[in-house]
C-alpha positions in Angstrom: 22.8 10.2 -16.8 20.3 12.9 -15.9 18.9 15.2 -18.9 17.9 18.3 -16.6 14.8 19.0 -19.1 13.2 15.8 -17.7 12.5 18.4 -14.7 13.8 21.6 -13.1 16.8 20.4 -11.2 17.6 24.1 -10.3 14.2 24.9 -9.1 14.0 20.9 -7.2 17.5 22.0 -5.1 16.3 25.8 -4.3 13.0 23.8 -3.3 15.3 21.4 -1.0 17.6 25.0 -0.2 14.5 26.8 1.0 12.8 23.6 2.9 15.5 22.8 4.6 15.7 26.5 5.8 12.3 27.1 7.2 12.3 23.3 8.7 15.9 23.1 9.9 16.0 19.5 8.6 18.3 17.4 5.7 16.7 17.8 2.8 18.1 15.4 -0.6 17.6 15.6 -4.1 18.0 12.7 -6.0 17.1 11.1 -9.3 14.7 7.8 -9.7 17.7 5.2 -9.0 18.6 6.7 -5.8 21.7 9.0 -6.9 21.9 11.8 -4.9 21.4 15.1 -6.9 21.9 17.8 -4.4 21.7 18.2 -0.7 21.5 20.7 2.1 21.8 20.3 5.7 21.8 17.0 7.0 20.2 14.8 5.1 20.3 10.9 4.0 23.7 11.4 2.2 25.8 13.1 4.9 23.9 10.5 7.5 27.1 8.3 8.9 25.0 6.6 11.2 24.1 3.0 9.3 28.0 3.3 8.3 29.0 3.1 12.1 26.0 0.4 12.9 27.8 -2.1 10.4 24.7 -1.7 8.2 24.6 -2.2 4.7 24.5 1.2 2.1 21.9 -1.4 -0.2 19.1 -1.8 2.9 19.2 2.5 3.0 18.8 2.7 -0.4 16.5 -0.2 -0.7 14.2 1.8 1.9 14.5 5.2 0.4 13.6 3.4 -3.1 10.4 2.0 -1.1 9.4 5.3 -0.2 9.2 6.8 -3.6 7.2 3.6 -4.6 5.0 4.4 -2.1 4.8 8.0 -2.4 3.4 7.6 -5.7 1.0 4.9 -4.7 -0.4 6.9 -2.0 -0.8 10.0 -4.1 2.4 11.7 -3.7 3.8 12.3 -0.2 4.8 9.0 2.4 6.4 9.1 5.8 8.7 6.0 6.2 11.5 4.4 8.4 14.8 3.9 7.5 16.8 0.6 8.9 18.1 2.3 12.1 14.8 3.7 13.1 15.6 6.8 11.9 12.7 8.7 10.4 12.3 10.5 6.5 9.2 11.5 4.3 9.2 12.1 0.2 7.8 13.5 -2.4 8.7 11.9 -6.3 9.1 14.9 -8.8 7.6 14.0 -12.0 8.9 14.7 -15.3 7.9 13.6 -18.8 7.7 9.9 -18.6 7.0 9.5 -15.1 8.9 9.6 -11.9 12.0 11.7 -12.8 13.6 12.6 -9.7 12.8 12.5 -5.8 13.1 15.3 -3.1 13.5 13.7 0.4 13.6 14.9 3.7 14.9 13.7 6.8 16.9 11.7 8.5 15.1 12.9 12.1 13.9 11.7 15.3 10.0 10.8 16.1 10.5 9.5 19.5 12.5 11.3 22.4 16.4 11.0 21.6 16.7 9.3 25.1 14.4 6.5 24.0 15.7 6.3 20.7 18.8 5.3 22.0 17.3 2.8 24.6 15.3 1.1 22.1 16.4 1.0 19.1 20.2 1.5 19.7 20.9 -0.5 22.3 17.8 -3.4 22.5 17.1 -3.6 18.6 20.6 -2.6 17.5 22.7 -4.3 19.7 25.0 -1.2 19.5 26.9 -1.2 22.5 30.6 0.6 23.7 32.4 3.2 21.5 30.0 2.4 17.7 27.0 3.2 20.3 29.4 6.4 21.6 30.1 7.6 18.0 26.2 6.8 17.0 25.2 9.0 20.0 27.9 11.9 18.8 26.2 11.7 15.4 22.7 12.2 16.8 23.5 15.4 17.4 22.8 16.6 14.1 19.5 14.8 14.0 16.3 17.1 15.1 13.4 15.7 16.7 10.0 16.9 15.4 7.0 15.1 17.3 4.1 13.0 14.4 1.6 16.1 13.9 4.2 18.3 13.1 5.6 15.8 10.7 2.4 15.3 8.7 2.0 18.6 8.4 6.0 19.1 7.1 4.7 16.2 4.6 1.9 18.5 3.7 4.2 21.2 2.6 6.9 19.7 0.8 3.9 17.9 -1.1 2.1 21.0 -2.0 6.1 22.6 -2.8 6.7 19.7 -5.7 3.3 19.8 -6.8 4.0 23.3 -7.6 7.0 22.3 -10.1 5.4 19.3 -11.0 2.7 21.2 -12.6 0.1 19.1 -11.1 -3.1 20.1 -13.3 -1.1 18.8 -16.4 0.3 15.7 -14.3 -3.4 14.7 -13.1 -5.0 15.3 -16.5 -2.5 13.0 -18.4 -3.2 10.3 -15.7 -6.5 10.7 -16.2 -6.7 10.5 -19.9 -4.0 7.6 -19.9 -6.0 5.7 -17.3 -9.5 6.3 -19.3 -7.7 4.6 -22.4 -6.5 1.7 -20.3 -10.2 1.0 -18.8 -11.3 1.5 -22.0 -8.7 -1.0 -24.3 -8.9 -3.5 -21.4 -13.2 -3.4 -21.8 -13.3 -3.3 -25.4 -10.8 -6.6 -25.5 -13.0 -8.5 -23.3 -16.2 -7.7 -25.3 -14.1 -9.0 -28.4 -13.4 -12.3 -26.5 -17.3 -12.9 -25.6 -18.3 -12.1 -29.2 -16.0 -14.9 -30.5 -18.0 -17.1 -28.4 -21.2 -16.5 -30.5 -23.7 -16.9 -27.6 -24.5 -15.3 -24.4 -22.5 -16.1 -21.9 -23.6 -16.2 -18.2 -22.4 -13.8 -15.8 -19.3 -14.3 -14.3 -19.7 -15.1 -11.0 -15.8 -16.6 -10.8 -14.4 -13.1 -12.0 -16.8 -11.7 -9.1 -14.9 -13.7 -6.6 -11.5 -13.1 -7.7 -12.0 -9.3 -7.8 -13.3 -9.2 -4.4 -9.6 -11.3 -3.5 -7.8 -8.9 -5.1 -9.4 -6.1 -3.0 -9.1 -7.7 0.2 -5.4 -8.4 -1.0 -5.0 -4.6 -2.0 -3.7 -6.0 -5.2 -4.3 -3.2 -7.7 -3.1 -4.3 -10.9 -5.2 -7.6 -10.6 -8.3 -5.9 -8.9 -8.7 -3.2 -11.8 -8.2 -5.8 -14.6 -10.8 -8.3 -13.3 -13.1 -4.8 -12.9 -12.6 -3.7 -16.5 -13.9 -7.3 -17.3 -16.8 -7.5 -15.3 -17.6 -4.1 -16.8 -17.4 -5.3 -20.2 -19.2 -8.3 -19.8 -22.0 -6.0 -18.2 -22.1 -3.4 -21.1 -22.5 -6.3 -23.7 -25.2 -8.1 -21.7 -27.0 -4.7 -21.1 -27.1 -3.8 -25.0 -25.5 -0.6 -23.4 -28.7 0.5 -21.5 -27.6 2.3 -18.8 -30.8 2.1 -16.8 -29.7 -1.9 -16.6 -26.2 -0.9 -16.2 -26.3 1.6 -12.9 -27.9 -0.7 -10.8 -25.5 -3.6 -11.4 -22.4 -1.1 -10.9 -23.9 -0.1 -7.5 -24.0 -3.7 -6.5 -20.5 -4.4 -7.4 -19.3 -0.9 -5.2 -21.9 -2.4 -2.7 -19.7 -5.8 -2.9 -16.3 -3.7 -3.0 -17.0 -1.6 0.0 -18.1 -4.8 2.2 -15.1 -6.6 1.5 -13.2 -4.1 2.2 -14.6 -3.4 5.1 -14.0 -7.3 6.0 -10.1 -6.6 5.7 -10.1 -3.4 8.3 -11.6 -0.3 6.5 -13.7 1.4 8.7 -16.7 0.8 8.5 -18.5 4.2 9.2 -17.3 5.5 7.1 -17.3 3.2 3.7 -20.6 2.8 4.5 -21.6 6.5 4.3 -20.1 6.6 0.6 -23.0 4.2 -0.4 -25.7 7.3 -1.2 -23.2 9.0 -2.5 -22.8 6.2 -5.3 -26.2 6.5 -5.8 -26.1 9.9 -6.8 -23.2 9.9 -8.5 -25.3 7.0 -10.7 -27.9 8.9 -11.0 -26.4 11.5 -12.8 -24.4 9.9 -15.1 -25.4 8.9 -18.9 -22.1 8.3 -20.3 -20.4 5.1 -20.1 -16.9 5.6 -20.7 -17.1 8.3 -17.7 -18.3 6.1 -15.4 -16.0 3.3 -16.0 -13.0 5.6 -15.2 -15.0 6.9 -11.8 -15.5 3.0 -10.9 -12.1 2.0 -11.1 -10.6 5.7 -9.1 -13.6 4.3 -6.6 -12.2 0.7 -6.1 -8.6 1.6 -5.3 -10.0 4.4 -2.7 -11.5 1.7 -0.6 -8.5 -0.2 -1.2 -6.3 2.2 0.4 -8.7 2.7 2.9 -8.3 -1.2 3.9 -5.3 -0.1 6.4 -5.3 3.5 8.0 -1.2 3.9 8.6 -2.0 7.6 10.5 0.1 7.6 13.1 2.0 4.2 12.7 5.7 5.0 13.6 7.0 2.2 11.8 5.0 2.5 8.7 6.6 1.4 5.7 7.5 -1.9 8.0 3.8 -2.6 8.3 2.8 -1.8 5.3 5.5 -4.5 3.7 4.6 -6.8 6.0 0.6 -7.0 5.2 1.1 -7.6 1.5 3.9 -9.7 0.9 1.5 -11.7 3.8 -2.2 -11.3 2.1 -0.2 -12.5 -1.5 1.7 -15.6 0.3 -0.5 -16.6 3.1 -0.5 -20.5 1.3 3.1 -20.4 1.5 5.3 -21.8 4.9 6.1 -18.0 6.0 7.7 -17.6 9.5 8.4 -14.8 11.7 12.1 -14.2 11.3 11.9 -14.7 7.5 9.3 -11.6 7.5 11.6 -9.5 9.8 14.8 -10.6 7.6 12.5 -8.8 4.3 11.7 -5.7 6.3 15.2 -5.4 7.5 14.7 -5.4 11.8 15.7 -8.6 14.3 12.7 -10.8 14.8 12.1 -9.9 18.7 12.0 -6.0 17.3 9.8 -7.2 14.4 7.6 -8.6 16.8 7.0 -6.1 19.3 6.4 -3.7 16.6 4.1 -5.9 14.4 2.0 -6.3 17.8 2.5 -2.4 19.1 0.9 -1.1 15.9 -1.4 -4.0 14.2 -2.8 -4.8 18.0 -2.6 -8.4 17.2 0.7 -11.3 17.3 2.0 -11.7 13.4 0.7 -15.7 14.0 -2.7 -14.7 14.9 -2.5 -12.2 12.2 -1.5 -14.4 9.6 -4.0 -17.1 10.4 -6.6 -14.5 10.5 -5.9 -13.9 7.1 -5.5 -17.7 6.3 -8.6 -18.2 7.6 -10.6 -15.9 5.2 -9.4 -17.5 2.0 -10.4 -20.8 3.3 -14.1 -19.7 3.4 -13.9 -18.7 -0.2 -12.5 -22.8 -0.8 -15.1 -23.9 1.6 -17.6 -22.6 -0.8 -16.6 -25.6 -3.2 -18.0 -28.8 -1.8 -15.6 -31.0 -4.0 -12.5 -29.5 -1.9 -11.3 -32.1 0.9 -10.7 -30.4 4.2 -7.3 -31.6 4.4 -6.7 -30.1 1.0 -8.1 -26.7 1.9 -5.8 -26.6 5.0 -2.6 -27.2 2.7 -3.7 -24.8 0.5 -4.5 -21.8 2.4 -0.8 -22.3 4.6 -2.0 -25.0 7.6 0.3 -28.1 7.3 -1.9 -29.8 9.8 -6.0 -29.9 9.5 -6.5 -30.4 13.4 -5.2 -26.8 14.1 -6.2 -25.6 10.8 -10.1 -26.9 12.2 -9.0 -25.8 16.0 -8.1 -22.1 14.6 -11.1 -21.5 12.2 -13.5 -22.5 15.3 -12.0 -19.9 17.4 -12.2 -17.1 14.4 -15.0 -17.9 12.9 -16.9 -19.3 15.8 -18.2 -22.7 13.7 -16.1 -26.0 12.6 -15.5 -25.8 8.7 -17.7 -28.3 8.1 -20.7 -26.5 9.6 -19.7 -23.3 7.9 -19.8 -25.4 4.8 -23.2 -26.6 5.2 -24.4 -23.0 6.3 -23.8 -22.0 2.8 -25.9 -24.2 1.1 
């Protein structure tokens, strides 16, 4: 049940009321489970068109679901596509314990309706005779609005909710919950050296497995292993800051390059670098910087993929985690089209179209990088490190690493030394 102090639900559907006026779009109101609220003009609820395809209600809801997720993750607005190709973009609503509520807009067109039909109808869909009729009779009510003028629609209904979300109160409780996170997570670790009763040597392991977690754009996992390293730092340090800057500066250093490694661009992560400085500089208080360090490490994580412009967003998006956390595993092509809800041949042309590469060389491109951290370790077979990054045979596991990297493992190996 929704408690309507949580957030304004009058002021979230005259929001929706007036949006939907301006922009002549759907625009939905519905609560965090996906429950529709309210909604004006065509929008996800009135949408019949999944209904006709033989599509399930779950995979709609599933993706709108997605979208709020992401929305949040990406700071509060996301552009996404629905199961039919259809696209919407979202904005959560916050209330007092989080995400209460979500105002989405959309179903509309981003490619010519003519197209549309060709493609993802007919080829993709497989929608032929009188449910590709009826489909084509419900487009009607769908408007076409070409990308820039979509990103700047996102713009608006962003800055719209962040007017009732109250976002100077919303940003200053994330930041003071966030700082007190950082802060338990540091002091915690420092406990657990001290029980050791000696110094302990710098944690070169942890090192490794934060820079994984960036590449992998694992967030969680990235800013715990950070607030570690940071406490092992402070208590080595004595609290010194003039020994503490320059050791945070290497790690950005080491952030930015990896991240660079798994598709940032590198222009521009590389530019940030005096600015780090200065912002060292500056700084004489600890607990201050800690907070700064961790916002810094999940910008260049988001900055690993730039999704401007992707059509199929959401799609990619899925697709390069679940593969960058399950590389080691046997993952095929149609089983990551079957998670992402489209027909492998679709999957595939779109997976090439927007990433510029097949999903196989993808995937062993990403394969491939793990096994250099594994090659590191001298004591690790060959055959073992094939098996364990995904390759069930070390011939093409050797064959494929040659052609990335431009070296045999073994003389990669023995480059290390």
């Amino acid at each position: 049940m929704i408690h309507e102090d949580t957030f304004d639900l009058q002021l979230a559907k005259e929001c929706a009321r007036s949006f939907s006026g301006a922009c002549g779009v759907g625009c939905t109101v519905s609560d965090a489970s996906g429950r529709c609220l309210f909604e004006t003009g065509y929008g996800c609820t009135t949408c019949r068109i999944c209904h006709i395809a033989g599509r399930e209600e779950a995979d709609c809801i599933g993706t709108h679901l997605y979208g709020m997720t992401e929305a949040v993750r990406f700071g509060g607005k996301y552009i996404y596509t629905g199961p039919m190709g259809l696209t919407c973009f979202v904005s959560p609503i916050l209330g007092d314990e989080g995400v209460a509520a979500k105002l989405t807009v959309g179903p509309f067109l981003m490619v010519e309706r003519r197209d549309y039909i060709a493609y993802d109808l007919e080829e993709c869909g497989k929608l032929h005779g009188e449910p590709l009729q009826r489909v084509i009779q419900e487009l009607d009510n769908i408007p076409y609005f070409p990308p820039e003028r979509i990103t700047e629609m996102s713009n608006l209904l962003f800055m719209a909710v962040g007017f009732m979300n109250n976002v100077s109160d919303a940003e200053r409780m994330r930041s003071i919950q966030g700082s007190g996170a950082i802060q338990g997570q540091i002091t915690a670790y420092i406990q657990q050296i001290k029980r050791t009763r000696e110094q302990p040597p710098y944690p070169f392991e942890q090192e490794r497995k934060l820079l994984r977690a960036v590449r992998q754009m694992n967030k969680p996992e990235a800013n715990r292993l950070l607030n570690e390293l940071l406490g092992h730092i402070l208590f080595s340090s004595g609290g010194n800051m003039e020994q503490i800057k320059p050791r945070l500066y290497e790690l950005l250093v080491m952030i930015g390059r990896t991240a660079i490694e798994a598709g940032a661009d590198p222009d521009k992560t590389l530019q940030t670098n005096h600015h780090y400085l200065v912002r060292l500089e500056g700084s004489r208080d600890f607990d201050a910087l800690c907070s700064w360090l961790a916002q810094e490490c999940n910008t260049l994580m988001d900055s690993i993929f730039d999704f401007t412009g992707i059509r199929h967003t959401n799609v990619i998006h899925r697709t390069i985690q679940y593969l960058n956390t399950h590389y080691q595993e046997k993952i095929t092509l149609e089983e990551a089209a079957q998670r992402v809800y489209l027909s492998p041949a679709y999957f595939s042309r779109v997976f090439k179209a927007e990433m510029g590469e097949s999903f196989t060389a993808y995937l062993n491109r990403v394969r491939i990088e793990h096994s250099k951290e594994l090659l590191r370790h001298k004591n690790i077979r060959l055959t073992d490190i094939a098996q364990l990054v995904g390759f069930e045979d070390q011939s093409y596991f050797t064959k494929v690493f040659k052609k990335l990297v431009g070296v045999p493992p073994l003389q990669y190996r023995n480059s290390k030394d």
